[in-house]
Biopython code that builds the backbone (N, CA, C, O; Angstrom):
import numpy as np
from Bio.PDB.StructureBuilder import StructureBuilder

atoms = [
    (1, "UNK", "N", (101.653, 101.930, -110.892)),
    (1, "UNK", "CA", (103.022, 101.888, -110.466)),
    (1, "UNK", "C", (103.600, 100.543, -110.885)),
    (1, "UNK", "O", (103.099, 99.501, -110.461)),
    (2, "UNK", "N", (104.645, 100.545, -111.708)),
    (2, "UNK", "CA", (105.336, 99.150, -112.394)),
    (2, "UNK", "C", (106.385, 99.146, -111.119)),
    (2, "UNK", "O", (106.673, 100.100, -110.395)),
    (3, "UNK", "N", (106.958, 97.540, -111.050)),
    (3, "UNK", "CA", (108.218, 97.352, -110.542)),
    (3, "UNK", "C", (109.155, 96.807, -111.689)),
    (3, "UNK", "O", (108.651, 96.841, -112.811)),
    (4, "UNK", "N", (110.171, 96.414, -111.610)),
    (4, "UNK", "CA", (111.094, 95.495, -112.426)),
    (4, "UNK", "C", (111.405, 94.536, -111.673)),
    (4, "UNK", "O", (111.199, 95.109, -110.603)),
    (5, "UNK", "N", (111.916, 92.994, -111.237)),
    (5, "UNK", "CA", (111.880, 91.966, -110.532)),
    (5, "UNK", "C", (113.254, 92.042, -111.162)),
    (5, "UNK", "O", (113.540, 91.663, -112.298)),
    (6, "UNK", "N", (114.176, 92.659, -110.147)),
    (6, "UNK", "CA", (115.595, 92.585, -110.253)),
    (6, "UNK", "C", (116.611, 91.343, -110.914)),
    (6, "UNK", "O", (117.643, 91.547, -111.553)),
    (7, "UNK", "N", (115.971, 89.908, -110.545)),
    (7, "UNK", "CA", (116.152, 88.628, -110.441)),
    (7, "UNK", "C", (115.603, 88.209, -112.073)),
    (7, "UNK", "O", (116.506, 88.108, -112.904)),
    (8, "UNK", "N", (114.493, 88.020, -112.448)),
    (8, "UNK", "CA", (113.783, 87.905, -113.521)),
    (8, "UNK", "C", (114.061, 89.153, -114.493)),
    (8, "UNK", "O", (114.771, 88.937, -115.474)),
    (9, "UNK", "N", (113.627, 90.250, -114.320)),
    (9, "UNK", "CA", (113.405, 91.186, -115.415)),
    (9, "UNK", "C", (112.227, 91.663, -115.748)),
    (9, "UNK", "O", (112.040, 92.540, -116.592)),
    (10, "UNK", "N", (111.163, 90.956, -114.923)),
    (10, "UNK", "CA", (109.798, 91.024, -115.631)),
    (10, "UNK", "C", (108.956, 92.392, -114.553)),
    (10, "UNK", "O", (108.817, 92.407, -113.330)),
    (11, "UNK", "N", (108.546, 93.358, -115.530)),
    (11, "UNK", "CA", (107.625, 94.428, -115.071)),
    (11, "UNK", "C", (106.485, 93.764, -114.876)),
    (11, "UNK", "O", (106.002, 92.847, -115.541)),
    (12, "UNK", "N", (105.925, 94.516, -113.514)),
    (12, "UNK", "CA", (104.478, 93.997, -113.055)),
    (12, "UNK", "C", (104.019, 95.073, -111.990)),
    (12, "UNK", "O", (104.909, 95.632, -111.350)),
    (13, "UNK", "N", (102.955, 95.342, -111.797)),
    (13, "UNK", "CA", (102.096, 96.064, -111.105)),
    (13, "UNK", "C", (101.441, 95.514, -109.865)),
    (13, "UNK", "O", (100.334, 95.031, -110.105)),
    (14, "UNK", "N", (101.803, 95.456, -108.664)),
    (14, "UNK", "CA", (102.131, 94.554, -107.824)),
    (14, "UNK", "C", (100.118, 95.427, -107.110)),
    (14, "UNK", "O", (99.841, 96.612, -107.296)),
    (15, "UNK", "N", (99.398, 94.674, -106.570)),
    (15, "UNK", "CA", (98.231, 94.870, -105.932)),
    (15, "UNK", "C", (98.549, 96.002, -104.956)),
    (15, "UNK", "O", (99.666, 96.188, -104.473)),
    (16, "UNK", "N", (97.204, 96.918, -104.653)),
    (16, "UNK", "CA", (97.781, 98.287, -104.084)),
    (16, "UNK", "C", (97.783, 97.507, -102.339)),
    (16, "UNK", "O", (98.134, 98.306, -101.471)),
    (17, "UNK", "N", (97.456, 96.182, -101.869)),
    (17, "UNK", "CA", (97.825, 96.156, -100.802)),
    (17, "UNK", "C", (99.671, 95.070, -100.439)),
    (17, "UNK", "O", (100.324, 94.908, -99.408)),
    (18, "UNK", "N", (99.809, 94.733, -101.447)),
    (18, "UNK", "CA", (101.254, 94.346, -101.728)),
    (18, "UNK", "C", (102.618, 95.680, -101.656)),
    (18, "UNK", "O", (103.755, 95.772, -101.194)),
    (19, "UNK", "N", (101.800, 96.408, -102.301)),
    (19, "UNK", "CA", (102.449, 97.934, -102.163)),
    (19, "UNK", "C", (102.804, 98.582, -100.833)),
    (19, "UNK", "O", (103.850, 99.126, -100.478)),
    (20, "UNK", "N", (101.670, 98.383, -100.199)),
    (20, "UNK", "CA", (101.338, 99.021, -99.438)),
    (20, "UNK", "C", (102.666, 98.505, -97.878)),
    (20, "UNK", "O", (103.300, 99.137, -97.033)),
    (21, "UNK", "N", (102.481, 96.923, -98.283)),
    (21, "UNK", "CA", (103.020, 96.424, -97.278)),
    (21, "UNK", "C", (104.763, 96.453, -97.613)),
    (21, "UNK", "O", (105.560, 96.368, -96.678)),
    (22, "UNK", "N", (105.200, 96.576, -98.968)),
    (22, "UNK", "CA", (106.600, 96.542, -99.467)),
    (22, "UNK", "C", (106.385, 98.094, -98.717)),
    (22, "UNK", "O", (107.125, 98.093, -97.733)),
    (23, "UNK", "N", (105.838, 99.076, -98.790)),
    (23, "UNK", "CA", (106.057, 100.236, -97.818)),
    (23, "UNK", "C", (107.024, 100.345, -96.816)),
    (23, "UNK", "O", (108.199, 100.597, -96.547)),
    (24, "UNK", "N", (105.557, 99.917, -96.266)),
    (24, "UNK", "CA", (105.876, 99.954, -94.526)),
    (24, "UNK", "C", (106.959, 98.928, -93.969)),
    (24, "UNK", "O", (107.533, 99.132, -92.900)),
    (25, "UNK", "N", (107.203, 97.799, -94.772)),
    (25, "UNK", "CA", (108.545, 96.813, -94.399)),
    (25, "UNK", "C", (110.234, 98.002, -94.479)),
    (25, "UNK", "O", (111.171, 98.016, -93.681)),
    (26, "UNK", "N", (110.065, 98.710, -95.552)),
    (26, "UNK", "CA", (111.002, 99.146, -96.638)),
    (26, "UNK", "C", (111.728, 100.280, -95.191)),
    (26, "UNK", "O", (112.838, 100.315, -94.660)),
    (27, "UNK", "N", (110.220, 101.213, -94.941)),
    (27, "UNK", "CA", (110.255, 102.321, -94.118)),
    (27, "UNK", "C", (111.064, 101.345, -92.593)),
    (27, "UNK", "O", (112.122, 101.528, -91.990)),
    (28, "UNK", "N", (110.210, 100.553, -92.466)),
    (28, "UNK", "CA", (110.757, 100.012, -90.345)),
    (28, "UNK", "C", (112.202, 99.429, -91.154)),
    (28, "UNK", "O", (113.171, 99.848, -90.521)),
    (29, "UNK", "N", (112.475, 98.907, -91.905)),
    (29, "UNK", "CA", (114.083, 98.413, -92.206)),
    (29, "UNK", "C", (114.662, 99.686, -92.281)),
    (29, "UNK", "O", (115.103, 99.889, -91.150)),
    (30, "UNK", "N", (114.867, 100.505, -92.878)),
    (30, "UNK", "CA", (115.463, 101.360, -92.714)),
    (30, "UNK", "C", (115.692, 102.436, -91.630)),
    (30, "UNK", "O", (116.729, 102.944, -91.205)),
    (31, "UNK", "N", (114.680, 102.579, -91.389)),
    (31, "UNK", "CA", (114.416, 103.597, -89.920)),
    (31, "UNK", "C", (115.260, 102.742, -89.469)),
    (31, "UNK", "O", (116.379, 103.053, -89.878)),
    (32, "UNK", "N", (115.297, 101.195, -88.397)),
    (32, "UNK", "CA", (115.929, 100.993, -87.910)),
    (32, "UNK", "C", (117.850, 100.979, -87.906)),
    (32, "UNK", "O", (118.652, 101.043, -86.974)),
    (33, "UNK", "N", (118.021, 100.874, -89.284)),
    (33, "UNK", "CA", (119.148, 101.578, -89.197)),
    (33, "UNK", "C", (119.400, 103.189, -88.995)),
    (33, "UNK", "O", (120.401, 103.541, -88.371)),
    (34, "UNK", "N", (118.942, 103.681, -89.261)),
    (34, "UNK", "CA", (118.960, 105.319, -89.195)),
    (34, "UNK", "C", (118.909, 105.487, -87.652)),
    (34, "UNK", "O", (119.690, 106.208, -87.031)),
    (35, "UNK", "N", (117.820, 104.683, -87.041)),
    (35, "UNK", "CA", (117.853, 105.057, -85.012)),
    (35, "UNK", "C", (118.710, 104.775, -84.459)),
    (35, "UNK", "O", (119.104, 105.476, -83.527)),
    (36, "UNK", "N", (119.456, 103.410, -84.891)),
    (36, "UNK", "CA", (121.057, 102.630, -83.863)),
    (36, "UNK", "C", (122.311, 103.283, -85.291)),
    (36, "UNK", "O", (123.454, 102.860, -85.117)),
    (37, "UNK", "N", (122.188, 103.903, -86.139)),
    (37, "UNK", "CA", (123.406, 104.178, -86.459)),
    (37, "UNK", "C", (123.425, 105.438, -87.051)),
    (37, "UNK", "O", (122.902, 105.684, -88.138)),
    (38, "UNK", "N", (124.028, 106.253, -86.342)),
    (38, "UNK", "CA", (124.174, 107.957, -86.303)),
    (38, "UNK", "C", (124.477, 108.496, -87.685)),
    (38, "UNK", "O", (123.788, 109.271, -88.349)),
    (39, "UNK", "N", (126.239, 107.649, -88.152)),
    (39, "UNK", "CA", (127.087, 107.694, -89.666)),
    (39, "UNK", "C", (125.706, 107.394, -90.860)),
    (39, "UNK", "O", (125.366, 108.016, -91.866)),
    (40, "UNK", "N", (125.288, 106.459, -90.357)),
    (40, "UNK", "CA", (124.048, 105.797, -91.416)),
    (40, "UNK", "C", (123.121, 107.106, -92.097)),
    (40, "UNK", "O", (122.931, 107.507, -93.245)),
    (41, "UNK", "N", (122.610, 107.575, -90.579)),
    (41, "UNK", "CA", (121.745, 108.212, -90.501)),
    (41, "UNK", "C", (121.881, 109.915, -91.439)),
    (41, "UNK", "O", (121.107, 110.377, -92.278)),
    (42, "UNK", "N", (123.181, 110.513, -90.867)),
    (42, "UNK", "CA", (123.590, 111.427, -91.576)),
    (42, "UNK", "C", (123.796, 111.213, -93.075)),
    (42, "UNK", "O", (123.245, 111.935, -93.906)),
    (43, "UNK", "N", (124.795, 109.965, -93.471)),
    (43, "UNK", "CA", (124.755, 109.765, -95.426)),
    (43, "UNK", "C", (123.494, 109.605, -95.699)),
    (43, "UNK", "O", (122.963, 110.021, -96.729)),
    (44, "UNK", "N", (123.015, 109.089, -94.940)),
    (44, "UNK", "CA", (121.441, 108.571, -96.152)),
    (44, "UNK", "C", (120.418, 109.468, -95.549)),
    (44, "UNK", "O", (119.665, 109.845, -96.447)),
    (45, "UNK", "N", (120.074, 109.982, -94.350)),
    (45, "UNK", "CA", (118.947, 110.402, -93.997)),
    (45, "UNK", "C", (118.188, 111.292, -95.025)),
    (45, "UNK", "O", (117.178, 110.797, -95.526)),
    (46, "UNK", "N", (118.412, 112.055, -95.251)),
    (46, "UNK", "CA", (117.575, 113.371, -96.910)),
    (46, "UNK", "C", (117.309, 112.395, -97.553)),
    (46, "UNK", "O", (116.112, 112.460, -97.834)),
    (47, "UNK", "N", (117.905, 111.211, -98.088)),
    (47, "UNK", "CA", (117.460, 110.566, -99.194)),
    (47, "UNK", "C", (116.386, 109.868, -98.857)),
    (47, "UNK", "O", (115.485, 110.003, -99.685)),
    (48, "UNK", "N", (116.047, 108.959, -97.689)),
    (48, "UNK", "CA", (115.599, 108.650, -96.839)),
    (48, "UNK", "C", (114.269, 108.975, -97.188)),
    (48, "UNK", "O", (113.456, 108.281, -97.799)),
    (49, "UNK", "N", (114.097, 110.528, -96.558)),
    (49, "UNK", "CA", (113.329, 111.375, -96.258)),
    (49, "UNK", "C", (112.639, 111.383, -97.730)),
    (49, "UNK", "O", (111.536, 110.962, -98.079)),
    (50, "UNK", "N", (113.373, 111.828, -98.253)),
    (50, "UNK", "CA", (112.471, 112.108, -99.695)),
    (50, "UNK", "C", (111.688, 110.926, -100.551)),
    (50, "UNK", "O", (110.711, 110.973, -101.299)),
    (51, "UNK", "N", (112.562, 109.825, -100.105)),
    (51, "UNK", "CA", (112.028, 108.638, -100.200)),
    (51, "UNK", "C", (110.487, 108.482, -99.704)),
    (51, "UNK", "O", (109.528, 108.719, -100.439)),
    (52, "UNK", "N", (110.391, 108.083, -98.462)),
    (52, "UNK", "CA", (109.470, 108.238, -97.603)),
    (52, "UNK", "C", (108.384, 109.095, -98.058)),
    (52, "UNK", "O", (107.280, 108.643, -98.363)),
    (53, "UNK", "N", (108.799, 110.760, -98.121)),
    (53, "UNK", "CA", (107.584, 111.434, -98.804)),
    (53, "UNK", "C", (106.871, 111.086, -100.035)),
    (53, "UNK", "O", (105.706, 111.340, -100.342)),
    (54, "UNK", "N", (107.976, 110.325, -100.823)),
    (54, "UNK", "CA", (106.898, 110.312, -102.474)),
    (54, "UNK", "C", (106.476, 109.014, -102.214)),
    (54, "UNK", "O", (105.930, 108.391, -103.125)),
    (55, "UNK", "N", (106.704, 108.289, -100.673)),
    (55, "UNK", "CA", (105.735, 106.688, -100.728)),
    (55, "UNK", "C", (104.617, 107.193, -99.620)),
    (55, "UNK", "O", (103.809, 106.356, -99.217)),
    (56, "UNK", "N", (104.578, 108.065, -99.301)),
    (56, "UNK", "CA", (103.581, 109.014, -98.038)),
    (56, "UNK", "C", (102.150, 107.989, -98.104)),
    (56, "UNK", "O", (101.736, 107.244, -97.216)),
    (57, "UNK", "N", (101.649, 108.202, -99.288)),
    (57, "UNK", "CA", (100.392, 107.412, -99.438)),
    (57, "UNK", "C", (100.320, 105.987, -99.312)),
    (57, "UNK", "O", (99.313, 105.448, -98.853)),
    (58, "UNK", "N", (101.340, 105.333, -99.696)),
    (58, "UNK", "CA", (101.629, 104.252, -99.199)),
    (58, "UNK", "C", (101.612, 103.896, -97.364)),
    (58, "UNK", "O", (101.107, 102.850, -96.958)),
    (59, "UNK", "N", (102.162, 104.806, -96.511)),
    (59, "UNK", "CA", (102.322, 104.465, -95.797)),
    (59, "UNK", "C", (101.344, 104.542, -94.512)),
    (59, "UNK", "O", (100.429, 105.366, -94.534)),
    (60, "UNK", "N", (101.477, 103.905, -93.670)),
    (60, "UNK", "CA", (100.486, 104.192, -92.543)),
    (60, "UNK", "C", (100.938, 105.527, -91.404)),
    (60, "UNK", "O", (102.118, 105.841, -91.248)),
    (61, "UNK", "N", (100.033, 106.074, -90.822)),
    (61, "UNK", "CA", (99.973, 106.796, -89.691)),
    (61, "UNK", "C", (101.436, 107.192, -88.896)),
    (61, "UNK", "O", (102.290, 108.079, -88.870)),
    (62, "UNK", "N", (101.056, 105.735, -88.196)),
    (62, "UNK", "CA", (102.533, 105.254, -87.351)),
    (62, "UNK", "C", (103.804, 105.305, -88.280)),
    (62, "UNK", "O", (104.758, 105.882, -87.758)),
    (63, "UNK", "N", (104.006, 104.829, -89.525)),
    (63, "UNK", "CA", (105.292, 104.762, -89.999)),
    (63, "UNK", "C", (105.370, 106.136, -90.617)),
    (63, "UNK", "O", (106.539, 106.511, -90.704)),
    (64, "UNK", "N", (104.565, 106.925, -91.032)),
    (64, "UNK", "CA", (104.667, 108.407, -90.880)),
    (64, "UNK", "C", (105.043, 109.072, -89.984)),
    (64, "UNK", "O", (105.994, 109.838, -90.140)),
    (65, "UNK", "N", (104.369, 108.949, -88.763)),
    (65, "UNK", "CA", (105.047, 109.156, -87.526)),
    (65, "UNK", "C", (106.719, 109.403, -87.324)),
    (65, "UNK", "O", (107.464, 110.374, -87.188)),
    (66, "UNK", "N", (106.854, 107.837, -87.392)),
    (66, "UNK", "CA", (108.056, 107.162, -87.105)),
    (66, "UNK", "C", (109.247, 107.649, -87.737)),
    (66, "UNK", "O", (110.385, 107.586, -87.271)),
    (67, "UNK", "N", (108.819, 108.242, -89.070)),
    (67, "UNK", "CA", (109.737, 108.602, -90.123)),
    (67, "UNK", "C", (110.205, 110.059, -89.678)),
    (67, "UNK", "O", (111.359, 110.396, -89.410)),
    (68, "UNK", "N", (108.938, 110.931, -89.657)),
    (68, "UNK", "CA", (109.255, 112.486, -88.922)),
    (68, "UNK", "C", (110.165, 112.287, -87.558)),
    (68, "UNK", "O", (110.939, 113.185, -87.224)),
    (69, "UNK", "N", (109.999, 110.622, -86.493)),
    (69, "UNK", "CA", (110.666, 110.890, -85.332)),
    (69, "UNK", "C", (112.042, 110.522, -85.232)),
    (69, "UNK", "O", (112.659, 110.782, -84.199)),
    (70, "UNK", "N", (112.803, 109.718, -86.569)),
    (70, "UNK", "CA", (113.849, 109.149, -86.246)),
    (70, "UNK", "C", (114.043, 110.278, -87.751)),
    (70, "UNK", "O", (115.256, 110.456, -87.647)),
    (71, "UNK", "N", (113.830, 110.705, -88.404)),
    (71, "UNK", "CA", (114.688, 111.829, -89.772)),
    (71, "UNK", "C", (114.403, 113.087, -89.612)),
    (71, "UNK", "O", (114.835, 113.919, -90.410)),
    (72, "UNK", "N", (113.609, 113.442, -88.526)),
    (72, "UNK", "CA", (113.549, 114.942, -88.027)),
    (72, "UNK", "C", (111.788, 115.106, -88.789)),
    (72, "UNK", "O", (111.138, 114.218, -89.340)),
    (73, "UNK", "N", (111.450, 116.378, -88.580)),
    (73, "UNK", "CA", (110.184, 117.219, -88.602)),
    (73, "UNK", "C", (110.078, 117.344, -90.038)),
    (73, "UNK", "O", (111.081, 117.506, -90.733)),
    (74, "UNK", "N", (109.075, 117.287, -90.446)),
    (74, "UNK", "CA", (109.061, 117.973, -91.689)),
    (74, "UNK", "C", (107.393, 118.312, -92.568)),
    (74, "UNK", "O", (106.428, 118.915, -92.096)),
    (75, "UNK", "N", (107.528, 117.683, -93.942)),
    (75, "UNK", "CA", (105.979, 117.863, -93.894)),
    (75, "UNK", "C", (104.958, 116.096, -93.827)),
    (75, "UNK", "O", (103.797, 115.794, -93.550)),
    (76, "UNK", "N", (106.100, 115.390, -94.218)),
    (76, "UNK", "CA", (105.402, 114.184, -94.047)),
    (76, "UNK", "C", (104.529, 113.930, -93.028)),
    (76, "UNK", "O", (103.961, 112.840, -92.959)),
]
sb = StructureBuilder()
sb.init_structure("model")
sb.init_model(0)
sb.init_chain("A")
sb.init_seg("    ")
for serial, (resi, resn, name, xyz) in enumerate(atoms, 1):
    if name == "N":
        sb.init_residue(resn, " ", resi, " ")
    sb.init_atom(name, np.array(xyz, "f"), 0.0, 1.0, " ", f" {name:<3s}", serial, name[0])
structure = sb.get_structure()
């Protein structure tokens, strides 16, 4: 998995526990907007969601959890 460094330009393949943690930061920042803001929640939530599923492996248990409890049920 490459990134691009928005700032620099430079592609790099960031360690699978660097990954792991840009995850789960990415997932609780956002969730928390999606739980205190309803408008938020409705424009972005699907995207959200689909988001979330193709980082699934990335993520832990709990922020799996967390994701099905604040964007609804699904298969994540």
């Amino acid at each position: 998995m490459s990134y691009r460094d928005r700032f620099t330009g430079r592609v790099h393949s960031p360690a699978p526990r660097l990954r792991r943690d840009l995850a789960e930061l990415s997932a609780a920042d956002e969730l928390d907007l999606a739980r205190i803001d309803p408008a938020f929640r409705d424009a972005w939530g699907a995207e959200l969601r689909a988001l979330f599923e193709r980082l699934r492996v990335l993520l832990s248990e709990p922020a799996r959890r967390e994701c099905r409890a604040v964007l609804g049920d699904g298969e994540m």
